[in-house]
C-alpha positions as CSV (number, residue, x, y, z in Angstrom):
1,X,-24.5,8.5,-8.5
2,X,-23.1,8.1,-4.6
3,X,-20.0,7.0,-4.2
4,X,-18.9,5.1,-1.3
5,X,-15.6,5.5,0.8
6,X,-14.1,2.3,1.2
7,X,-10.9,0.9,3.3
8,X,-8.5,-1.7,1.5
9,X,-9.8,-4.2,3.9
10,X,-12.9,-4.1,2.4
11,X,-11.8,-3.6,-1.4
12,X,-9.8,-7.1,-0.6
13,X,-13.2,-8.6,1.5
14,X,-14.9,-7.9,-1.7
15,X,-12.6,-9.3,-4.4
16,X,-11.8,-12.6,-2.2
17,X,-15.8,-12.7,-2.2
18,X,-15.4,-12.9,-5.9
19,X,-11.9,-15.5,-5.7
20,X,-10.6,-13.0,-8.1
21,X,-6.8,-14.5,-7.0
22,X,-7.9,-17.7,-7.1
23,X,-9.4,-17.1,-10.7
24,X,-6.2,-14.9,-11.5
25,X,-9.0,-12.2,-12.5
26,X,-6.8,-9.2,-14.4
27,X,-6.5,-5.7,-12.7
28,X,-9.3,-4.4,-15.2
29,X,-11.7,-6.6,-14.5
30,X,-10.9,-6.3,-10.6
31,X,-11.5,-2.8,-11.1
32,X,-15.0,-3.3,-13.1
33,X,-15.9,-5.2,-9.9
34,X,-14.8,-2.6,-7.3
35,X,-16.6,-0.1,-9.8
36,X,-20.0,-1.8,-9.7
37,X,-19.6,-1.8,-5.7
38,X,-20.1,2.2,-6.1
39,X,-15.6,2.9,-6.0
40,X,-14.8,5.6,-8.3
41,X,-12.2,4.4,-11.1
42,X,-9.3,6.0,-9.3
43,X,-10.6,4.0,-6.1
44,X,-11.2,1.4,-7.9
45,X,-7.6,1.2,-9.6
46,X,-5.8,1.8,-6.1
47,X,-7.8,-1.1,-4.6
48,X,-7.1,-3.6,-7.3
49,X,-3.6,-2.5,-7.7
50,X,-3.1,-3.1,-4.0
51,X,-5.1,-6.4,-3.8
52,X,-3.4,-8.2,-6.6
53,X,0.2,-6.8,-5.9
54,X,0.7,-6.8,-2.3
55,X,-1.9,-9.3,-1.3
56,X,-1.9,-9.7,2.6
57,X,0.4,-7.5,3.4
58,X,-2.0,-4.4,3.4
59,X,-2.4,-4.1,6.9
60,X,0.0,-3.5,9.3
61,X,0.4,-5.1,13.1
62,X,1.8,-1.6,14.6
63,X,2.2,1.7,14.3
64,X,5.4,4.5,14.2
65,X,5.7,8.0,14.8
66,X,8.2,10.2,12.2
67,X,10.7,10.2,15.0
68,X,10.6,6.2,15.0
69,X,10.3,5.6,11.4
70,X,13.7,8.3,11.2
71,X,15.6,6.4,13.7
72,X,15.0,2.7,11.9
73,X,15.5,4.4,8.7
74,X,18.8,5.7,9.6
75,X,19.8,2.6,11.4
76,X,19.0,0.9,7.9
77,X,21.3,3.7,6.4
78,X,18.5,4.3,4.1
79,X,20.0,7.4,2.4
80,X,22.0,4.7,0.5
81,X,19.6,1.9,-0.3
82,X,16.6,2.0,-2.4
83,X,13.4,3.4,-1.6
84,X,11.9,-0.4,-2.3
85,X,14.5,-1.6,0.0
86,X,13.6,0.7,2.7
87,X,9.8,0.2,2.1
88,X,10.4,-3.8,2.3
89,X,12.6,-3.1,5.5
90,X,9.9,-1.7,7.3
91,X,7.3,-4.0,5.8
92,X,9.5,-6.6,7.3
93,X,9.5,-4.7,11.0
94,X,5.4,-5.1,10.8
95,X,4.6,-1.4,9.7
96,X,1.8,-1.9,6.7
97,X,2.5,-1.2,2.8
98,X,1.0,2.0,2.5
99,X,2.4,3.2,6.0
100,X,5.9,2.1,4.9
101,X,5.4,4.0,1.3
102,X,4.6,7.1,3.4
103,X,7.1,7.1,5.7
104,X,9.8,6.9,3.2
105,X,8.8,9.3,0.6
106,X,8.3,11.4,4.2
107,X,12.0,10.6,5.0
108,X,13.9,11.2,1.1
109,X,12.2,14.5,1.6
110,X,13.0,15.7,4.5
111,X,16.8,14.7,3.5
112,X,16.5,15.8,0.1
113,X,16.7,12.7,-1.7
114,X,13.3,13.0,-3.7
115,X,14.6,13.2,-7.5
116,X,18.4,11.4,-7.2
C-alpha cells in the first residue's frame, strides 16, 4: 500500500470537503477519512487532531529565526508563564501552531525548563 505525504493544509482541504466541522464529525471518524485518502494512522491522528482542535489557526502569516523567537520569548518572560501561554503568545504575534509548539519546547530546553 503507498502512502502519501500530506501538508495540514490539505488534511483540513479534505475534511472541510467532507463538512466534518460542520457535521461535528468525532476525531475517529476524521481519522477513518484521512485514512482512506492513503494517511497512515499516525498521520492521520495528527491531522484530525490539528483540524478539529486548532481549526484555522494552522498556518502561520510569518516566519522567526531562534534568535527572534528567544528575544519575544524573553520579552514575554516566558521562563515564568506556561508553555500554553507562551505558545498562544506567539500564536497571537502571527507565528503558526506548530511553529509556536516548536519554538517553545526549543526555548524550555535550551534554558532547562523541560521537566519542571
Amino acid at each position: 500500500m503507498k502512502y502519501n505525504r500530506f501538508s495540514q493544509e490539505e488534511y483540513s482541504r479534505l475534511l472541510d470537503s467532507h463538512r466534518a466541522r460542520l457535521l461535528g464529525l468525532s476525531q475517529s471518524r476524521c481519522e477513518l477519512i484521512l485514512m482512506d485518502a492513503g494517511a497512515t494512522k499516525e498521520q492521520a491522528k495528527n491531522g484530525a487532531y490539528v483540524y478539529l482542535h486548532h481549526g484555522a489557526n494552522i498556518t502561520s502569516s510569518r516566519r522567526g529565526s531562534r534568535g527572534e523567537y528567544e528575544s519575544i520569548l524573553n520579552d514575554f518572560e516566558a521562563k515564568t508563564k506556561a508553555p500554553m501561554d507562551c505558545i498562544h503568545h506567539l500564536k497571537g504575534l502571527g507565528f503558526g501552531y506548530r511553529q509556536a509548539q516548536t519554538a517553545v519546547y526549543n526555548y524550555r530546553k535550551k534554558h532547562g525548563l523541560i521537566g519542571k
